[in-house]
C-alpha positions in Angstrom: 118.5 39.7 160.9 119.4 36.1 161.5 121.7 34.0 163.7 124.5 32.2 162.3 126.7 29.0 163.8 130.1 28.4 162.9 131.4 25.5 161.3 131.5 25.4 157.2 128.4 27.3 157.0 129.9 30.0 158.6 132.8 29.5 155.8 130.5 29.2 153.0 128.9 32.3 153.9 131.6 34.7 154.5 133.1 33.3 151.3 129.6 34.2 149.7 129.6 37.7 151.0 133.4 38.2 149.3 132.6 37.4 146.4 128.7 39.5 145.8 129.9 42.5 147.7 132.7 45.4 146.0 133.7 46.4 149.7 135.2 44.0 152.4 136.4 45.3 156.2 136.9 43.1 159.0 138.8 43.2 162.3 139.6 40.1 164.1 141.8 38.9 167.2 143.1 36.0 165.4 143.4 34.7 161.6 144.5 31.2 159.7 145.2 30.5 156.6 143.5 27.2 154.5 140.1 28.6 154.7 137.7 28.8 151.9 136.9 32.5 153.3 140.6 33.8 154.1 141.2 32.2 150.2 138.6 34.7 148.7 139.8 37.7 151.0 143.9 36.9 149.9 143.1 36.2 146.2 140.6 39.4 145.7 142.5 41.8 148.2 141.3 44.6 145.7 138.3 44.7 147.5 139.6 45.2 151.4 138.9 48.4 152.5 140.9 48.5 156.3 141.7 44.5 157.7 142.7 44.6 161.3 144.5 40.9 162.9 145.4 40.7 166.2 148.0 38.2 167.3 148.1 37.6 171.4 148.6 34.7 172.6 150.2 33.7 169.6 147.2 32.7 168.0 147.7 33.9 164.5 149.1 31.5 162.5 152.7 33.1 160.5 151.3 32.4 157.6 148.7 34.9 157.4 151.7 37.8 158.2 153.7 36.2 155.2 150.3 36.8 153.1 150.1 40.5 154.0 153.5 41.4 154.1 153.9 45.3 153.3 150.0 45.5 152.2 148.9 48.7 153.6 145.4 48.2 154.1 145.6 45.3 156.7 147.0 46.0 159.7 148.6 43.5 162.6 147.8 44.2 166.3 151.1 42.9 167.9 151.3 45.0 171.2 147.3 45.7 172.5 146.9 47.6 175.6 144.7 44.8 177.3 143.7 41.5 174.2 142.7 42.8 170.7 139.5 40.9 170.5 137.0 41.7 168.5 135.0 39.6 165.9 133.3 41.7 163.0 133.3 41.7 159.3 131.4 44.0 157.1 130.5 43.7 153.7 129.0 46.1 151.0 128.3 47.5 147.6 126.4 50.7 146.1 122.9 49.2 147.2 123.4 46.6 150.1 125.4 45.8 152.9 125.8 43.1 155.3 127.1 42.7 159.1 128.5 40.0 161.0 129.3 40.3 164.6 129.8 37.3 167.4 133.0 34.9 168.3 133.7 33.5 165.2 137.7 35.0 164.2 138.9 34.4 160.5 140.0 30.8 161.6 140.1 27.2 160.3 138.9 26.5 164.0 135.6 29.0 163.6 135.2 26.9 160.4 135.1 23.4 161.5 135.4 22.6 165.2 134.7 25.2 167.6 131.2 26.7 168.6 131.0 29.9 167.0 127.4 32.4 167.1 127.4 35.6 165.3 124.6 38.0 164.7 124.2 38.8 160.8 122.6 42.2 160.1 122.0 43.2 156.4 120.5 46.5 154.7 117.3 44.9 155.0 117.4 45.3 159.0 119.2 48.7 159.5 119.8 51.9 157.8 123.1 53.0 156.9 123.8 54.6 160.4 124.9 51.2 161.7 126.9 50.5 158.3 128.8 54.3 159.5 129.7 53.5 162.3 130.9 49.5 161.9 133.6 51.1 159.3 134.6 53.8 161.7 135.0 50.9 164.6 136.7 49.2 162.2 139.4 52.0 161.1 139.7 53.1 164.5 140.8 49.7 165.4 142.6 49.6 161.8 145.1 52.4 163.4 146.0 50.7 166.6 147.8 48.7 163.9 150.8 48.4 161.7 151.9 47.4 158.3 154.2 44.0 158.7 157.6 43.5 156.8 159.5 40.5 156.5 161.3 40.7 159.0 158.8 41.0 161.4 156.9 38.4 160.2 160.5 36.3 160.1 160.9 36.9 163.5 156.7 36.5 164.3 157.4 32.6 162.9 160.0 32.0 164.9 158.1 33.0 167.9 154.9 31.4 167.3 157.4 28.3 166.8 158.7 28.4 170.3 155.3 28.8 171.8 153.2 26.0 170.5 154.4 23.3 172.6 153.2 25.4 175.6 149.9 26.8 174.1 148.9 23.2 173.4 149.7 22.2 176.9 147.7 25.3 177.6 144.5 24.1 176.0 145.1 20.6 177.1 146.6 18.9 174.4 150.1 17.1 175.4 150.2 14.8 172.4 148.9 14.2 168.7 148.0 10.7 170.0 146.4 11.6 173.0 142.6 11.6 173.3 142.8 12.4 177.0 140.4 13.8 180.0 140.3 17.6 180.5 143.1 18.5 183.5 140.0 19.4 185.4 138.4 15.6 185.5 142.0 14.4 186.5 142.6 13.3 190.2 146.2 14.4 190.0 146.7 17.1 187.8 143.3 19.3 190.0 144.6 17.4 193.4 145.6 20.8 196.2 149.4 19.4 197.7 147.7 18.8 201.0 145.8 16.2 199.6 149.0 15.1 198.0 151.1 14.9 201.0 148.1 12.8 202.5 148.2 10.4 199.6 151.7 9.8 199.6 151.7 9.1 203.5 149.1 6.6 203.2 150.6 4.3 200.7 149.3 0.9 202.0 152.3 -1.2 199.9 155.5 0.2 200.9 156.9 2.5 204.3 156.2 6.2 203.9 159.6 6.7 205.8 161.5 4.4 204.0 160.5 6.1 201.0 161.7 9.2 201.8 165.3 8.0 203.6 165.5 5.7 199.6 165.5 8.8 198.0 167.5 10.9 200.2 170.0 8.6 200.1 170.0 8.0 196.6 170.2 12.0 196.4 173.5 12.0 199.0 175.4 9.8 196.4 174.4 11.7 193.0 175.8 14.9 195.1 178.7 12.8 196.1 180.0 11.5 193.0 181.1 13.0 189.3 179.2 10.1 187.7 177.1 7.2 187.7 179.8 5.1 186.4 181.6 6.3 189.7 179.2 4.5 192.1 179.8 1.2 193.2 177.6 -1.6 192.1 175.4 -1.9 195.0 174.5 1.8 194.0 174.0 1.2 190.8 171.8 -1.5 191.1 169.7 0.1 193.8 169.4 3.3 191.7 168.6 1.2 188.7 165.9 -1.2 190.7 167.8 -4.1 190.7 168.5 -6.9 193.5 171.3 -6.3 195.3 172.5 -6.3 199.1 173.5 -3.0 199.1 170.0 -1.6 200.4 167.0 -3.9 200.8 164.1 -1.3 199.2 166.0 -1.3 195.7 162.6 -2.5 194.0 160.8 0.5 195.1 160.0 2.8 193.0 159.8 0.7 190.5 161.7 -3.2 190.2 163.6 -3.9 187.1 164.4 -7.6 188.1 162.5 -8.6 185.2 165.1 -6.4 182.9 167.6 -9.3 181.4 170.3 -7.0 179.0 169.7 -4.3 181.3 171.0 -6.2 184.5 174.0 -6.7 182.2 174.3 -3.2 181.4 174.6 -1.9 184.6 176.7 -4.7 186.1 179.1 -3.9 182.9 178.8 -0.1 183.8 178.2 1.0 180.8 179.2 4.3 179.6 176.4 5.3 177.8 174.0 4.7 181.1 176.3 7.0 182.9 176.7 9.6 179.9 172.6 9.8 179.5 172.5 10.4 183.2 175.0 13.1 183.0 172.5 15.1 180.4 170.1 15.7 183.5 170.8 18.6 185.9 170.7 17.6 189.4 169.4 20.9 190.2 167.2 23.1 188.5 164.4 22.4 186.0 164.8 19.4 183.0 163.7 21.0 180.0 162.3 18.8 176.9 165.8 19.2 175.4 167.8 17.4 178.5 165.5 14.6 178.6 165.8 14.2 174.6 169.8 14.1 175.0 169.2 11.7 178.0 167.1 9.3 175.6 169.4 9.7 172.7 172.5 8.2 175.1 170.7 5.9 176.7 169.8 3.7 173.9 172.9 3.7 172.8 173.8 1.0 175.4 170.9 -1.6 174.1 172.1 -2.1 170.7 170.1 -4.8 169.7 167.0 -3.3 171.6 165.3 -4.7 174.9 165.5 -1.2 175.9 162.1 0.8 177.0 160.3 3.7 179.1 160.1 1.2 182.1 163.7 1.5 182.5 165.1 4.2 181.4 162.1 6.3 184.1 163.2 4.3 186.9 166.9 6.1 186.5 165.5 9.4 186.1 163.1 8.5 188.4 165.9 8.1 191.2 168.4 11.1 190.1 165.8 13.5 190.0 162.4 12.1 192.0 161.0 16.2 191.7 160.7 15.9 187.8 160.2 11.5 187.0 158.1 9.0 187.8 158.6 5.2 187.0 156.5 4.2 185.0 156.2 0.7 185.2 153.5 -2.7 185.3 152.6 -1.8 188.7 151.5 2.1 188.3 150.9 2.6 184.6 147.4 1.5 185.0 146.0 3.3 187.4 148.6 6.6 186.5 147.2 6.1 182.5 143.5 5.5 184.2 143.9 8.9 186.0 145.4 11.2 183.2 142.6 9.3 180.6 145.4 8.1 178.1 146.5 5.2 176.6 148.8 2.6 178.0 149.6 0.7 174.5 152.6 2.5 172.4 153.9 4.5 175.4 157.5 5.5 173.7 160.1 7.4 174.7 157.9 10.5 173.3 154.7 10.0 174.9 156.5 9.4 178.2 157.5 13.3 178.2 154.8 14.7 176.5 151.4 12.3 177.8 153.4 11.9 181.3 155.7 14.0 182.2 154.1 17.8 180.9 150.6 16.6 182.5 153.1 16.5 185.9 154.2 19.3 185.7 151.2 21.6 185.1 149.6 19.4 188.0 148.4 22.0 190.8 150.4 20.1 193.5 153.7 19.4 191.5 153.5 23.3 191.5 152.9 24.0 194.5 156.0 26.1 196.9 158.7 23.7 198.7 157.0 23.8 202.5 158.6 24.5 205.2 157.8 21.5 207.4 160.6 18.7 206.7 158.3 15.8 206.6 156.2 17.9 203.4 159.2 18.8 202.2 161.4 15.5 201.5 158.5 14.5 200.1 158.4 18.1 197.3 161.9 17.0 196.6 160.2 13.5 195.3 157.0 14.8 194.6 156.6 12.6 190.9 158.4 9.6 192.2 155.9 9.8 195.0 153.5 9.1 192.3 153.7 5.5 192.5 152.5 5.7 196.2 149.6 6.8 195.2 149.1 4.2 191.9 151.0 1.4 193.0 148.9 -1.4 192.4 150.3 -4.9 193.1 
C-alpha cells in the first residue's frame, strides 16, 4: 500500500497497470485525450470491463465521446443528480489486482500540472473482498450512465465549444498571454461596491460631480440622436476626448489631444467612427461579439494605421461608461499593476479579454443598481469610474 502523486508518474503508472493486467474498470468525473494512459485504455479497449466518464462542468474534453462513440462498455454521465465525481481505477488478472483511489481524473491536467494524491492498494494489501466490492461501485456507477452516439457527442462539441471562454474566466484565465494575479489578490476585482463608491468619490485629480454630470450628459445625447455622425462637433470631440469649447472636462476620462489622424477623423466625421459605435447597444449587456463588430468598423477609418486601444476605449468608454474603461497613459499602469498583467502588446484582443472580462466578474461591477442617486449615476459609469481610482498624472 503506497501513496502516489500525480504528474507523469502517475501517467507512467496507470499506463503500466494497462498493459500487465487482462482486466481494466475505472470511473472518473472527467477524461482527456493525449495521455500516455487514456492511449493504452483506447488502443486495448479489449480489456475494459465497465468505464464510467462524467462530464459536468464541461470538463470532458469531446474528444474522448468521439473515441467511445456506441462502445457499450463505457458509459457517459451527462445528467448526475448532484456532480459525478469520483476518481478510481481498478486493475486485475487471474492472480493479482491493483487499486487506485484519490483526485487524480483520467486527465492531461492529473498528468502534468495539477496536484493529484491517490492511494494505491494491490493484492499484496487486501483480500479479494475489497477487489468485490471496487467492481460493484464501479458498475453501479457504470449504470447511472449511457452509451453516446454521434450525435450526442456532435452536439456535446458544440457545447463544450460555447463554454470554454467562460470556464477559463472561471478558473482565472482571461488570456493565452496573460500570466496574471489570482482575482482574489486583485484590489478591484475582490473590492465590495461600498468601497467602490468611496474610491470613486475621493478621486483627488478631477471633480467627483463633474464626473458624473460628463457622463450623464454624454448619455442625454447618445439617447437623443440616431448616430454619432448626427452630433455636432463639439459632441463629438468631447465624446472622443478632444479639445473643444463645447464642454471644458472633454479630457476626462481619458484625453486624446495627443491623437493626430484621429483629431482628423472625427472632425471629418467619419462614417466608419459612427458605424463601429452603432454595433454597441446602448442598453443592455455588450457581448464579445458587439465589441468584435465595433473593432472590425472602427479600423476601418485609420487606413494607414495610427489607430489603437487608447482610442478606440475612450468612445466606448463614453457611450457606455457601465461596460468600458479608457485605457490610456494615465491609468494603464496602475489598472495593469492591479489586475497583475502586462502593459506591452495590449491589442484590440487583450483589451476585451485581460481588461474588460476581469471587469466584469469584479464583485462591485456586479453588484445591484442602488437606490440612492448619488451610488447610482455612479453604477451607470461604474468601469469609466475606473480611472478615478488609477488615474495617475
Amino acid at each position: 500500500m503506497r501513496l502516489i502523486k500525480g504528474g507523469s508518474s502517475l501517467d507512467s503508472k496507470l499506463n503500466k497497470l494497462v498493459q500487465q493486467h487482462e482486466h481494466v474498470a475505472f470511473a472518473v468525473a472527467w477524461a482527456s485525450s493525449g495521455s500516455d494512459t487514456f492511449s493504452a485504455i483506447s488502443s486495448d479497449r479489449k480489456k475494459i470491463y465497465k468505464a464510467v466518464i462524467g462530464t459536468h462542468f464541461y470538463q470532458t474534453h469531446p474528444d474522448v465521446l468521439d473515441e467511445f462513440v456506441g462502445f457499450k462498455k463505457c458509459h457517459f454521465v451527462f445528467q448526475p443528480q448532484g456532480v459525478f465525481h469520483p476518481k478510481v481505477y481498478l486493475f486485475w488478472s487471474k492472480s493479482s489486482w491493483d487499486l487506485l483511489i484519490g483526485s487524480a481524473n483520467l486527465t492531461n491536467g492529473a498528468f502534468t500540472k495539477n496536484a493529484e494524491l491517490l492511494l494505491h492498494v494491490s493484492n499484496k494489501d487486501a483480500d479479494e473482498t475489497l477487489l468485490a466490492q471496487a467492481k460493484k461501485i464501479i458498475t453501479d456507477y457504470w449504470e447511472q450512465g449511457e452509451i453516446v452516439t454521434a450525435h450526442e457527442a456532435r452536439r456535446y462539441r458544440d457545447l463544450w465549444k460555447a463554454q470554454q471562454r467562460s470556464l477559463s474566466r472561471i478558473s482565472g484565465k482571461y488570456s493565452d498571454t496573460s500570466n496574471s494575479k489570482a482575482p482574489i489578490h486583485t484590489e478591484i476585482m475582490s473590492m465590495p461596491w461600498s468601497l467602490f463608491f468611496e474610491n470613486v468619490q475621493a478621486d483627488p485629480h478631477h471633480g467627483f460631480e463633474q464626473r458624473c454630470k460628463l457622463l450623464d450628459l454624454i448619455r442625454k445625447e447618445f439617447f437623443s440622436h440616431q448616430s454619432f455622425s448626427d452630433m455636432e462637433l463639439g459632441v463629438r470631440q468631447t465624446i472622443a476626448g478632444l479639445p473643444n469649447n463645447w464642454n471644458e472636462h472633454w479630457g476626462w476620462f481619458g484625453s486624446m489631444s495627443g491623437a493626430g489622424y484621429y483629431h482628423q477623423a472625427i472632425n471629418d466625421n467619419n462614417v466608419h467612427i459612427s458605424n463601429a459605435l452603432k454595433a454597441i447597444p446602448l442598453e443592455g449587456a455588450v457581448t464579445s461579439e458587439n465589441y468584435h463588430s465595433y473593432i472590425d468598423e472602427f479600423v476601418q477609418a485609420f487606413p494607414n494605421g495610427r489607430d489603437g486601444v487608447s482610442t478606440a476605449s475612450r468612445l466606448l468608454a463614453l457611450k457606455r461608461p457601465d461596460q468600458f474603461v479608457c485605457l490610456d497613459s494615465k491609468n494603464k499602469s496602475q489598472l495593469c499593476k492591479d489586475f497583475g498583467i502586462k502593459q506591452s502588446g495590449m491589442d484590440y484582443s487583450r483589451y476585451w479579454d485581460d481588461i474588460i472580462c476581469r471587469i466584469m466578474d469584479s464583485a462591485c461591477w456586479n453588484s445591484p443598481m442602488p437606490s440612492n442617486k448619488s451610488e447610482r449615476r455612479v453604477w451607470l459609469g461604474r468601469a469609466a469610474m475606473l480611472d478615478a481610482i488609477f488615474y495617475k498624472p
